[in-house]
C-alpha positions in Angstrom: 102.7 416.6 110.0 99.1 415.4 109.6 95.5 416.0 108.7 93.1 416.8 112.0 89.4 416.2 111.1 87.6 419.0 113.3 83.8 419.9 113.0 82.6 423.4 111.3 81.6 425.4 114.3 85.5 425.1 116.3 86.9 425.7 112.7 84.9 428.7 113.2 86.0 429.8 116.6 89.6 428.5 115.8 88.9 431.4 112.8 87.8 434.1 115.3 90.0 433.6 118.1 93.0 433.7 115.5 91.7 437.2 114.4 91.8 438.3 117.8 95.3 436.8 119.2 96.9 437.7 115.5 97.8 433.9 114.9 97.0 431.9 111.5 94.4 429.7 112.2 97.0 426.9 112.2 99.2 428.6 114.7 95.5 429.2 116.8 94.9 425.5 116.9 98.3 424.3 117.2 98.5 426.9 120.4 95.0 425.6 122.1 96.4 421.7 121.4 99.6 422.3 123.5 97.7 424.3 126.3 95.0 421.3 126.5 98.2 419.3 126.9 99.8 421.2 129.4 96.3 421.7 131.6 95.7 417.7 131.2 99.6 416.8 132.2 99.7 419.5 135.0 96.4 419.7 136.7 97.6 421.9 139.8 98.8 424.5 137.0 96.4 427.5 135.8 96.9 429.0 132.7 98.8 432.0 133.5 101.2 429.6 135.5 101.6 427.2 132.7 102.1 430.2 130.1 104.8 431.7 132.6 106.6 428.2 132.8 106.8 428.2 129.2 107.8 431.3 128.8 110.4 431.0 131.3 111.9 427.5 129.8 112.1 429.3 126.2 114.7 431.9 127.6 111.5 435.3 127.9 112.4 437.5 130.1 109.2 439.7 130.9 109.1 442.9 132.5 107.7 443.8 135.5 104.9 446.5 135.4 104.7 448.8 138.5 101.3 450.0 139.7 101.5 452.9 141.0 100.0 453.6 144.5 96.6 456.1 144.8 
């Protein structure tokens, strides 16, 4: 593990967007490093493809939601 020197105003949304998705601020950095990963190494991918991929390699099985018809 190491030390990552980031400036005071994405410490700040790192902060914010960790109160909103219910992540430590660690775990809300560590999650937007992989996904700027994943988006640089798969460029055909968007998010919700590359979060389903993951999903699916870690063994998640999601429900399906049915919309019901008007």
């Amino acid at each position: 593990m190491g030390i990552v020197n980031i400036d005071d105003e994405l410490h700040d949304q790192i902060r914010k967007a960790s109160t909103v998705t219910c992540r430590s601020i660690n775990a809300q950095a560590a999650f937007w490093v992989k996904v700027g990963m994943l988006c640089e190494t798969n460029p055909t991918l968007c998010f919700n493809e590359l979060v389903a991929r993951e999903l699916r390699d870690a063994g998640v099985k999601a429900q399906r939601i049915k919309i019901a018809s008007p």
